[in-house]
PyMOL Python script that loads the backbone (N, CA, C, O; Angstrom):
from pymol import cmd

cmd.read_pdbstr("""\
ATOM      1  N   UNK A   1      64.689  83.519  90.376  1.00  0.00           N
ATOM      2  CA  UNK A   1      65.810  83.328  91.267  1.00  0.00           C
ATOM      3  C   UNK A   1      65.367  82.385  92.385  1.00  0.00           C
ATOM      4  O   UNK A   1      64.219  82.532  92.803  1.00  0.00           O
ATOM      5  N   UNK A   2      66.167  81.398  92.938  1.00  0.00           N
ATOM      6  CA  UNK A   2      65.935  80.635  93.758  1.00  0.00           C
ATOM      7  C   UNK A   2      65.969  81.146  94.767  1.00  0.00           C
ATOM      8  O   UNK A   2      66.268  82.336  94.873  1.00  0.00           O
ATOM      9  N   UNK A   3      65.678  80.397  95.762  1.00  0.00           N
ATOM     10  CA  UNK A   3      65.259  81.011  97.562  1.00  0.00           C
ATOM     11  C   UNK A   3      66.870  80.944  98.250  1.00  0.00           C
ATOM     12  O   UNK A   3      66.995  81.180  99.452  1.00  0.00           O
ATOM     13  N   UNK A   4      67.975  80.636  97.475  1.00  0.00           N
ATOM     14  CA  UNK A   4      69.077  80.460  97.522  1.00  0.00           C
ATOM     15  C   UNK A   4      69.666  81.261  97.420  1.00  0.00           C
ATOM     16  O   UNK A   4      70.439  81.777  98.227  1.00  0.00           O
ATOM     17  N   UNK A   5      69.345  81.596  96.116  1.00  0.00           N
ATOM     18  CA  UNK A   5      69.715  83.345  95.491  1.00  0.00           C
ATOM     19  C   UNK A   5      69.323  84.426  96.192  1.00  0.00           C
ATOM     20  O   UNK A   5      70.035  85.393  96.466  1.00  0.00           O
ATOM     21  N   UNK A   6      68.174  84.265  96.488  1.00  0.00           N
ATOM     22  CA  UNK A   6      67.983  85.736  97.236  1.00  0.00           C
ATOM     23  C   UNK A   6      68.281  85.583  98.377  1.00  0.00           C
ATOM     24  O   UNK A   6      68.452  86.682  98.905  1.00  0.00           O
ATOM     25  N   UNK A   7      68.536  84.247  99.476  1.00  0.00           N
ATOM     26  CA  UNK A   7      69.634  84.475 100.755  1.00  0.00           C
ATOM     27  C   UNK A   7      70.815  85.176 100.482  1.00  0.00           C
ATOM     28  O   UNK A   7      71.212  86.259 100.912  1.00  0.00           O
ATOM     29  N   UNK A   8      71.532  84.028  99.347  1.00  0.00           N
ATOM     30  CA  UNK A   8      72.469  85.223  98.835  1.00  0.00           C
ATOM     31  C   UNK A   8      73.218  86.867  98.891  1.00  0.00           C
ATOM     32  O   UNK A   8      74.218  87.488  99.252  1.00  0.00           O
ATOM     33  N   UNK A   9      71.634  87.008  98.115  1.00  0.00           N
ATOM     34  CA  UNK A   9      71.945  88.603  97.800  1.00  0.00           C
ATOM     35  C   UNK A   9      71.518  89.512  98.828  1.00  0.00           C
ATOM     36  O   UNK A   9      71.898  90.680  98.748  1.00  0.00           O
ATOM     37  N   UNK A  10      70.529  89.026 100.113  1.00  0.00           N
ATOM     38  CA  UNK A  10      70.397  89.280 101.280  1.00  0.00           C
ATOM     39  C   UNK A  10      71.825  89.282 102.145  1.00  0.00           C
ATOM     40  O   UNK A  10      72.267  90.267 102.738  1.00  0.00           O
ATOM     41  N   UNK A  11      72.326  88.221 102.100  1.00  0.00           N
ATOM     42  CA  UNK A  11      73.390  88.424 102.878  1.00  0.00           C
ATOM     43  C   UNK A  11      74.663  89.423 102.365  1.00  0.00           C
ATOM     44  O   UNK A  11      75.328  89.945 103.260  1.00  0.00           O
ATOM     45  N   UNK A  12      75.005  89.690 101.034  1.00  0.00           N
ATOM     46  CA  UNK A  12      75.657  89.970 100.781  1.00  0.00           C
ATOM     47  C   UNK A  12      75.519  92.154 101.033  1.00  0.00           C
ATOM     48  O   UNK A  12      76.301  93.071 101.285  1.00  0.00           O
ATOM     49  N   UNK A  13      73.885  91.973 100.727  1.00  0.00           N
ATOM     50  CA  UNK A  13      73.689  93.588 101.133  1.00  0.00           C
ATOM     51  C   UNK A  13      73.647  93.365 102.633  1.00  0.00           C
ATOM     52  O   UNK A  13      74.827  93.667 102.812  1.00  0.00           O
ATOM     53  N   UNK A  14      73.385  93.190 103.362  1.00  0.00           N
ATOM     54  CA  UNK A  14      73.237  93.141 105.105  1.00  0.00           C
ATOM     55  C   UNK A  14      75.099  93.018 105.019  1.00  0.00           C
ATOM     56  O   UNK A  14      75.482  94.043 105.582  1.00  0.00           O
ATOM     57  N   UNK A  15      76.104  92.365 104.648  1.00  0.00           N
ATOM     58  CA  UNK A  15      77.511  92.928 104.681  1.00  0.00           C
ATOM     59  C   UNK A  15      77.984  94.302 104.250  1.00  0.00           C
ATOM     60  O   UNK A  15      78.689  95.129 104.830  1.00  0.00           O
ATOM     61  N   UNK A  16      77.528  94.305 103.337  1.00  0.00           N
ATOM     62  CA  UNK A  16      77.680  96.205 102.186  1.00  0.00           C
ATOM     63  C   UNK A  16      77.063  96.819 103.335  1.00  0.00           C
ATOM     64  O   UNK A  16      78.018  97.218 104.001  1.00  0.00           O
ATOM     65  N   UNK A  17      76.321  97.026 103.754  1.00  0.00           N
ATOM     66  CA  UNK A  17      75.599  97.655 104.840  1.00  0.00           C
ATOM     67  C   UNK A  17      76.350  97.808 106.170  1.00  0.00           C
ATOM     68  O   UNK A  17      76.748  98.770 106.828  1.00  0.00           O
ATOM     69  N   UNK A  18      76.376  96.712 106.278  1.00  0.00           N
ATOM     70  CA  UNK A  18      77.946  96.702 107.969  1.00  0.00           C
ATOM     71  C   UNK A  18      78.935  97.412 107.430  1.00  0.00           C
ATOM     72  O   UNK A  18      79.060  98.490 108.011  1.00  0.00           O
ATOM     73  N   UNK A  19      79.808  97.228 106.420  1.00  0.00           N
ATOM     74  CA  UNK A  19      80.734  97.490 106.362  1.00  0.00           C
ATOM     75  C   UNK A  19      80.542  99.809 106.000  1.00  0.00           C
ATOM     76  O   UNK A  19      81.220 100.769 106.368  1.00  0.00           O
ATOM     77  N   UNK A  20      79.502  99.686 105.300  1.00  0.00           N
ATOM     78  CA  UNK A  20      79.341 101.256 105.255  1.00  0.00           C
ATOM     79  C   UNK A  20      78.859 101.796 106.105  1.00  0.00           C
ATOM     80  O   UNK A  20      78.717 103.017 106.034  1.00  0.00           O
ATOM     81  N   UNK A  21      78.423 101.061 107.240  1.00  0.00           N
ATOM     82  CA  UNK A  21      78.114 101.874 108.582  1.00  0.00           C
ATOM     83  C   UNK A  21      79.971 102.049 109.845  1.00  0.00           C
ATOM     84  O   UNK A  21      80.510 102.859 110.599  1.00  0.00           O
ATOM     85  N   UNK A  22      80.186 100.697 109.290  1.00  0.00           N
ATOM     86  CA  UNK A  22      81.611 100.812 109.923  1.00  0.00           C
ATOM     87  C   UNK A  22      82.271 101.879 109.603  1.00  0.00           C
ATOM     88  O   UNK A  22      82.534 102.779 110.400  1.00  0.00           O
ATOM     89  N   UNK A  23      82.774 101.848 107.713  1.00  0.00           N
ATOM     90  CA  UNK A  23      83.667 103.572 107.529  1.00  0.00           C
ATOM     91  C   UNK A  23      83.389 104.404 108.564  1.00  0.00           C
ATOM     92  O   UNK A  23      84.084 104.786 109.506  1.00  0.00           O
ATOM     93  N   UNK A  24      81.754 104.728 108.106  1.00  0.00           N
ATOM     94  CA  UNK A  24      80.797 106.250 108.670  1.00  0.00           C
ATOM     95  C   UNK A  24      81.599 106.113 110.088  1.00  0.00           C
ATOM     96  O   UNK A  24      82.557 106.853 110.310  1.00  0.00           O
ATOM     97  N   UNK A  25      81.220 105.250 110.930  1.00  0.00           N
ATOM     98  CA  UNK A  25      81.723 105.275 112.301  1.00  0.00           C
ATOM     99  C   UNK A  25      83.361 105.917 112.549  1.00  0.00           C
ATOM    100  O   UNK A  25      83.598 106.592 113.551  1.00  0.00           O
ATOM    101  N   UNK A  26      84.559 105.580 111.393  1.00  0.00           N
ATOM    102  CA  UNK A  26      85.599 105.391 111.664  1.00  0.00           C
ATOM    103  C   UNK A  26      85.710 106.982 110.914  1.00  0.00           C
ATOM    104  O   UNK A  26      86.679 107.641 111.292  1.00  0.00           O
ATOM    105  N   UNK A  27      85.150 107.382 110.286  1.00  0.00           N
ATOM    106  CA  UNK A  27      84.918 108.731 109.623  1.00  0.00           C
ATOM    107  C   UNK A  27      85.192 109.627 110.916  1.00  0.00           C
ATOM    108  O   UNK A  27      86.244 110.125 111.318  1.00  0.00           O
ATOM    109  N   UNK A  28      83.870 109.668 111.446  1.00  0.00           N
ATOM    110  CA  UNK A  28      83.480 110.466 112.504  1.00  0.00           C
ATOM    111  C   UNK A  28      84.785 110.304 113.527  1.00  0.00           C
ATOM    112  O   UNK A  28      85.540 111.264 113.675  1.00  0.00           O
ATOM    113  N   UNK A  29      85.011 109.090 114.202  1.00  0.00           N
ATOM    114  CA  UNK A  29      86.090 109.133 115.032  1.00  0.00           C
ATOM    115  C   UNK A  29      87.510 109.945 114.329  1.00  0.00           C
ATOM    116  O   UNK A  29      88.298 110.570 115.039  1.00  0.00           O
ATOM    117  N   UNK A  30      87.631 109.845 113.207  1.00  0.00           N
ATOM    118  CA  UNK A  30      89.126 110.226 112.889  1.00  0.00           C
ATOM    119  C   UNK A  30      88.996 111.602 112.311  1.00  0.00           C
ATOM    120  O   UNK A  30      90.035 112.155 111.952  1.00  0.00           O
ATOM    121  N   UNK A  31      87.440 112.450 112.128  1.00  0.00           N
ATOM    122  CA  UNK A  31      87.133 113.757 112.249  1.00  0.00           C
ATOM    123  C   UNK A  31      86.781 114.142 114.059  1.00  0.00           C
ATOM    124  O   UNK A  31      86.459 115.276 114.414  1.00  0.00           O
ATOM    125  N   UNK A  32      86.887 113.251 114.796  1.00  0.00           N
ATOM    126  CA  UNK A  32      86.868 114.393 116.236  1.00  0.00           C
ATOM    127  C   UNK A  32      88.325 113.761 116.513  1.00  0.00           C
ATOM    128  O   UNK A  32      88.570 113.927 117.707  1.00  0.00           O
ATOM    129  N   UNK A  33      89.062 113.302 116.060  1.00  0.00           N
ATOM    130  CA  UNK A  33      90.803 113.353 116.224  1.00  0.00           C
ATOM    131  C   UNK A  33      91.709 114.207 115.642  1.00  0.00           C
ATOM    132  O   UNK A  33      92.842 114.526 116.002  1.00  0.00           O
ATOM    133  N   UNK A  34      90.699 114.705 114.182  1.00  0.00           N
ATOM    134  CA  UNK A  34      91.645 115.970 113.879  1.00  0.00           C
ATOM    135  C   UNK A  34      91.242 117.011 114.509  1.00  0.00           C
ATOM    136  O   UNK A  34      92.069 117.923 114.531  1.00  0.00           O
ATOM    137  N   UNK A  35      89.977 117.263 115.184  1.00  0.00           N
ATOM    138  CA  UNK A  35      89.616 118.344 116.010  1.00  0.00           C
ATOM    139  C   UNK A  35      90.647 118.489 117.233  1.00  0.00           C
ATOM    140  O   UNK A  35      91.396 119.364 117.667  1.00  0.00           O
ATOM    141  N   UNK A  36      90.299 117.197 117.554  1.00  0.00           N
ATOM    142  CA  UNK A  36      91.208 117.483 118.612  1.00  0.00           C
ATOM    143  C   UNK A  36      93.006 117.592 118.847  1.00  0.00           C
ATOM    144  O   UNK A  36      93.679 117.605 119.878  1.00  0.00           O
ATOM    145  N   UNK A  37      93.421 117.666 117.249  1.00  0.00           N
ATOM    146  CA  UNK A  37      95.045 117.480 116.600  1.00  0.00           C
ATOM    147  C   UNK A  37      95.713 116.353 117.437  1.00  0.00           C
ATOM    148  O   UNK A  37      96.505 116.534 118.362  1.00  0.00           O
ATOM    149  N   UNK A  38      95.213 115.012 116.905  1.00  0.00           N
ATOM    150  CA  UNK A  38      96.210 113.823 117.631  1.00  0.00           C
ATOM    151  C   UNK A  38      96.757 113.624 116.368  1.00  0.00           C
ATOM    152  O   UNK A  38      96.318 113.962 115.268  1.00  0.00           O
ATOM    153  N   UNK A  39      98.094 112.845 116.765  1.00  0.00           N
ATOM    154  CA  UNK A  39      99.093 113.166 116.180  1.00  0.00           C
ATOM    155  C   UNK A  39      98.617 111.481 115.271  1.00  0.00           C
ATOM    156  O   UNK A  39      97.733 110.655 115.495  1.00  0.00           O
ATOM    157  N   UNK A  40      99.639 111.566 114.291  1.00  0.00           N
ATOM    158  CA  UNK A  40      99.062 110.712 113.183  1.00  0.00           C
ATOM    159  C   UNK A  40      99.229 109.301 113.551  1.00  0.00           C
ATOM    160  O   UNK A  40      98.258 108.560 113.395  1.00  0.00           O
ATOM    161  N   UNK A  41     100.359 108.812 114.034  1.00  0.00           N
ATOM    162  CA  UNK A  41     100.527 107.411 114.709  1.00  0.00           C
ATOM    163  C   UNK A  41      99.412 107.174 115.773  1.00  0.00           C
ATOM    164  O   UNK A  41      99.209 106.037 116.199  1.00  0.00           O
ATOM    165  N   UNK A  42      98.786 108.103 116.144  1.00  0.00           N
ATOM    166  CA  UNK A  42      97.899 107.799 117.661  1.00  0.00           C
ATOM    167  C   UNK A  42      96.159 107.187 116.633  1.00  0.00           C
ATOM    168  O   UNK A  42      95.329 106.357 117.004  1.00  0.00           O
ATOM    169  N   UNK A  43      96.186 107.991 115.375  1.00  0.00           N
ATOM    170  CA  UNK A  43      94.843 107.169 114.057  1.00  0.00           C
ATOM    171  C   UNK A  43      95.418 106.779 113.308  1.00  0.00           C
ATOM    172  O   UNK A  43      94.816 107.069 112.274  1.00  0.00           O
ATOM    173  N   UNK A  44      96.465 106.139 113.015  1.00  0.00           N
ATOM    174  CA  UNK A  44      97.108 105.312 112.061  1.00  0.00           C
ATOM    175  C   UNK A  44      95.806 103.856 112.090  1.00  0.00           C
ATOM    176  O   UNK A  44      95.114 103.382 111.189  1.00  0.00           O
ATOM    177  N   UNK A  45      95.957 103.458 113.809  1.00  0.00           N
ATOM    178  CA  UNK A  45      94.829 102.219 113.142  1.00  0.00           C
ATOM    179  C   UNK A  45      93.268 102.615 112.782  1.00  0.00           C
ATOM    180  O   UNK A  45      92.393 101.799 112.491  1.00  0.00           O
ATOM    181  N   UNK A  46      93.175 103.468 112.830  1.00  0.00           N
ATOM    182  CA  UNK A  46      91.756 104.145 112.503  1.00  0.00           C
ATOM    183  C   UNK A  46      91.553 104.405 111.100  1.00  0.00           C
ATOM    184  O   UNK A  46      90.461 104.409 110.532  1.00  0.00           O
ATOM    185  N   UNK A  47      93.040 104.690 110.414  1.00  0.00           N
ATOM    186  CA  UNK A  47      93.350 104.706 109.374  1.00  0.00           C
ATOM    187  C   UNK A  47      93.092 103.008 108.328  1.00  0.00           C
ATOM    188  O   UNK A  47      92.301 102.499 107.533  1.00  0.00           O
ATOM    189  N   UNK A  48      94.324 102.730 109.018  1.00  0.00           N
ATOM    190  CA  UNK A  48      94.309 101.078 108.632  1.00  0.00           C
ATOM    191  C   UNK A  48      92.781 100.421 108.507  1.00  0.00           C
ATOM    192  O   UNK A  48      92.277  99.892 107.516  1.00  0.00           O
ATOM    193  N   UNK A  49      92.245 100.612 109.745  1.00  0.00           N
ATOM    194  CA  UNK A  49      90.898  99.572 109.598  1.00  0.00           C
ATOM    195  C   UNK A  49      89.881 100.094 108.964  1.00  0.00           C
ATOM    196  O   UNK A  49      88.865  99.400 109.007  1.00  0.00           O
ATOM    197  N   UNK A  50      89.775 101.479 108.157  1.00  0.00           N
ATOM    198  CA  UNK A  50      89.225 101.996 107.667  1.00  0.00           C
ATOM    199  C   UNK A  50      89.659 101.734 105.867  1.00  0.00           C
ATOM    200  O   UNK A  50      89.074 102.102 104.848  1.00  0.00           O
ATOM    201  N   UNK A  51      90.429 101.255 105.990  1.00  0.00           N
ATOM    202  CA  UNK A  51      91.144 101.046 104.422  1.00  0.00           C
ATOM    203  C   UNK A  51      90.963  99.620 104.461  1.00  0.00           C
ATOM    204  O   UNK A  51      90.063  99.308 103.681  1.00  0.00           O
ATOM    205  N   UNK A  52      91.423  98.695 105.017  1.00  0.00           N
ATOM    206  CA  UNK A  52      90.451  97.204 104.783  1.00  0.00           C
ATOM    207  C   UNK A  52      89.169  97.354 105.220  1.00  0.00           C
ATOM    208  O   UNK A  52      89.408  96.934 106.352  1.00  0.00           O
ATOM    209  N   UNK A  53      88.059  97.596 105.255  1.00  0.00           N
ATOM    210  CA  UNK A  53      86.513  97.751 105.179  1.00  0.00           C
ATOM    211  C   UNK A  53      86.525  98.291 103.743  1.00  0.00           C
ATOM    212  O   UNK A  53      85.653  97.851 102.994  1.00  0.00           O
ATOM    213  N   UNK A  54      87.368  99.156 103.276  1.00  0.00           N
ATOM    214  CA  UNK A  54      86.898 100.020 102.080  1.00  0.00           C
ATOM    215  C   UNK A  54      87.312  98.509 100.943  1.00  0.00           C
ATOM    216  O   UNK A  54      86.745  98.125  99.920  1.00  0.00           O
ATOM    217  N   UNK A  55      88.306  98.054 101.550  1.00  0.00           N
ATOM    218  CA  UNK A  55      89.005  97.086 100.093  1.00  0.00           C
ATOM    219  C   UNK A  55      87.748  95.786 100.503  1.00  0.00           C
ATOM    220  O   UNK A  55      87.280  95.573  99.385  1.00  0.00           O
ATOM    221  N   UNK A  56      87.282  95.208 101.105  1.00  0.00           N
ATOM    222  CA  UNK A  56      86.230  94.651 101.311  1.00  0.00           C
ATOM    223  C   UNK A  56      85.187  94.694 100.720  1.00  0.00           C
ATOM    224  O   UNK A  56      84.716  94.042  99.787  1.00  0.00           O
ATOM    225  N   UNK A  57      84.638  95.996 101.677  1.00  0.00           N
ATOM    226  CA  UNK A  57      83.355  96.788 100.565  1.00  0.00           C
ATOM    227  C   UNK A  57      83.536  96.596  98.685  1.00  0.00           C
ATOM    228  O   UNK A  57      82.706  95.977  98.019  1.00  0.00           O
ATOM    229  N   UNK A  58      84.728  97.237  98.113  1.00  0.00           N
ATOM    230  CA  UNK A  58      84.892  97.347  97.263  1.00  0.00           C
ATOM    231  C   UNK A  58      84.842  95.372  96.444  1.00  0.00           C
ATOM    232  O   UNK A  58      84.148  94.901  95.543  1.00  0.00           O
ATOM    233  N   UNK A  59      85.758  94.849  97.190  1.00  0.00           N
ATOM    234  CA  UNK A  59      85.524  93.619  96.895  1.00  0.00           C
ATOM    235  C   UNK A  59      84.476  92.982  96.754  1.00  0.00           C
ATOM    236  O   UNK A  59      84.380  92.072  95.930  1.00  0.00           O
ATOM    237  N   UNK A  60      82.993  93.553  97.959  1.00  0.00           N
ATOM    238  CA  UNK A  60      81.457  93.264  97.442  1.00  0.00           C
ATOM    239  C   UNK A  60      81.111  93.915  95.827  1.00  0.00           C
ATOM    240  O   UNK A  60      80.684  93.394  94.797  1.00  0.00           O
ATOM    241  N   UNK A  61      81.491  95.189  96.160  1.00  0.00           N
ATOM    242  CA  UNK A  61      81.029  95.663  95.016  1.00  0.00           C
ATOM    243  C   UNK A  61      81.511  95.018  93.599  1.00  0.00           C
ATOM    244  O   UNK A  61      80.741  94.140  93.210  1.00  0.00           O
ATOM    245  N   UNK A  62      82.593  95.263  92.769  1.00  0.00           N
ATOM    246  CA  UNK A  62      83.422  94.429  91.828  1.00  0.00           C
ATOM    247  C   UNK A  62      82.606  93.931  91.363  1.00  0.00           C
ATOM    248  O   UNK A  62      82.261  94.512  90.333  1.00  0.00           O
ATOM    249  N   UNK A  63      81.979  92.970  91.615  1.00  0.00           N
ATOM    250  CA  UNK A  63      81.198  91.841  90.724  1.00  0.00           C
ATOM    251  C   UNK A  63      79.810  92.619  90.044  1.00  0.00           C
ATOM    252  O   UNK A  63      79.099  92.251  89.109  1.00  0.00           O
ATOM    253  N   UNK A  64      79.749  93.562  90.710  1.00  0.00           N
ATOM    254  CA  UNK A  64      78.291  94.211  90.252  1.00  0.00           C
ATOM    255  C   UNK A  64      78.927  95.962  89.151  1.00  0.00           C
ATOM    256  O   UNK A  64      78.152  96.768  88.635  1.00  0.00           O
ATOM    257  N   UNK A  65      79.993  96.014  89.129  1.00  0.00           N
ATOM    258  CA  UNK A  65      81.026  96.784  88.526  1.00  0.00           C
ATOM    259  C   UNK A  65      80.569  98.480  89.230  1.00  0.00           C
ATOM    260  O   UNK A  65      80.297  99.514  88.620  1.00  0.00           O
ATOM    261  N   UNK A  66      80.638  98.185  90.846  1.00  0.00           N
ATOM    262  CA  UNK A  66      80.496  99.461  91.568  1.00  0.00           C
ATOM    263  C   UNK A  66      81.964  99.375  92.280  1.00  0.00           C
ATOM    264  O   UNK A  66      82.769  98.458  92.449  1.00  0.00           O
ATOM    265  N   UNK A  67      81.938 100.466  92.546  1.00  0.00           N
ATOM    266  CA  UNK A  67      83.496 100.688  93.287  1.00  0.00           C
ATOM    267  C   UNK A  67      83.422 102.308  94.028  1.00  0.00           C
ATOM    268  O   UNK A  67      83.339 103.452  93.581  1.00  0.00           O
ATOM    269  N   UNK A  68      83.535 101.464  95.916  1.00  0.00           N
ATOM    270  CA  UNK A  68      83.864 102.963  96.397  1.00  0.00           C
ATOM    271  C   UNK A  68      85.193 104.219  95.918  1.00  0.00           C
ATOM    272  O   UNK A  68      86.352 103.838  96.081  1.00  0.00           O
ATOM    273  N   UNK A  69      85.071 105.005  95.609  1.00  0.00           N
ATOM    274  CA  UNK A  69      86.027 105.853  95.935  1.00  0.00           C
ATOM    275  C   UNK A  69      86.087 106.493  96.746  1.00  0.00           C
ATOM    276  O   UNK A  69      85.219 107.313  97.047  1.00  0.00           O
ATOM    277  N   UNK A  70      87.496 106.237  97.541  1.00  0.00           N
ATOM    278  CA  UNK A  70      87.806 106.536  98.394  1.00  0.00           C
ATOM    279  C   UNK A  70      88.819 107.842  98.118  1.00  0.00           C
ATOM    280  O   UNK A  70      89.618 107.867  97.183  1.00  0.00           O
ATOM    281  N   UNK A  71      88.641 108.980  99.143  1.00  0.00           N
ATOM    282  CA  UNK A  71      88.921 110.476  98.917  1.00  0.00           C
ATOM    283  C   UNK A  71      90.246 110.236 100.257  1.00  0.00           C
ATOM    284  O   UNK A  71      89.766 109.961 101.357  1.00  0.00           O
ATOM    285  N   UNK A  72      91.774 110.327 100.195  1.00  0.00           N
ATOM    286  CA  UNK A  72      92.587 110.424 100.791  1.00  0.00           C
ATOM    287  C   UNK A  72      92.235 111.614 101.994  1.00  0.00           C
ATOM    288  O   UNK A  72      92.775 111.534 103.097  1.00  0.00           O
ATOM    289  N   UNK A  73      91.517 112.442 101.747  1.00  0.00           N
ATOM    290  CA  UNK A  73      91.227 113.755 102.675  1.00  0.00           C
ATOM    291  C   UNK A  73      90.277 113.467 103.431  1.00  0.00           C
ATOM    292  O   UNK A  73      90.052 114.165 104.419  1.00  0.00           O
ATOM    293  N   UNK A  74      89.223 111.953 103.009  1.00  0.00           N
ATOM    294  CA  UNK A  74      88.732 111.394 104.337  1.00  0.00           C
ATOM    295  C   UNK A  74      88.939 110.515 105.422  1.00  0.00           C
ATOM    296  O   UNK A  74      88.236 110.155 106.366  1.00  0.00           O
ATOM    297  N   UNK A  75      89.888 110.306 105.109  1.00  0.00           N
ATOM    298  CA  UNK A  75      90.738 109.499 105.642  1.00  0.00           C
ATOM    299  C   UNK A  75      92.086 110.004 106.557  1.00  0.00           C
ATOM    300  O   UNK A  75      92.855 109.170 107.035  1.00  0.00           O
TER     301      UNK A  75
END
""", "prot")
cmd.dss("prot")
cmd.show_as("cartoon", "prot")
cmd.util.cbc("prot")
cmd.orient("prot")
């Protein structure tokens, strides 16, 4: 593999990596929002930006034939 290729595939895991630390983050926030019962429009975008990272992520993945599943009850 060229020194090309493995920038590449460096960059592409250092993204997979952001983006699965992002969910985790948006996880946690929208589990201390149901603790605290906010109402669903108040994590709707917590929702939202948590579902494009996942279609992203997933879009890294695809080519390598991995795919998050995503569980509606974490969300």
């Amino acid at each position: 593999m060229s020194q090309v290729g493995f920038e590449e595939v460096a960059s592409r895991a250092i993204k997979i990596s952001e983006l699965i630390e992002e969910i985790i983050r948006l996880d946690d926030l929208l589990a201390l929002h149901a603790k605290h019962d906010a109402r669903q429009h108040e994590i709707q975008q917590y929702i939202d930006r948590r579902l494009a990272f996942v279609e992203e992520l997933n879009g890294l993945l695809n080519p390598h034939h991995l795919k998050l599943i995503v569980e509606e009850q974490a969300a």
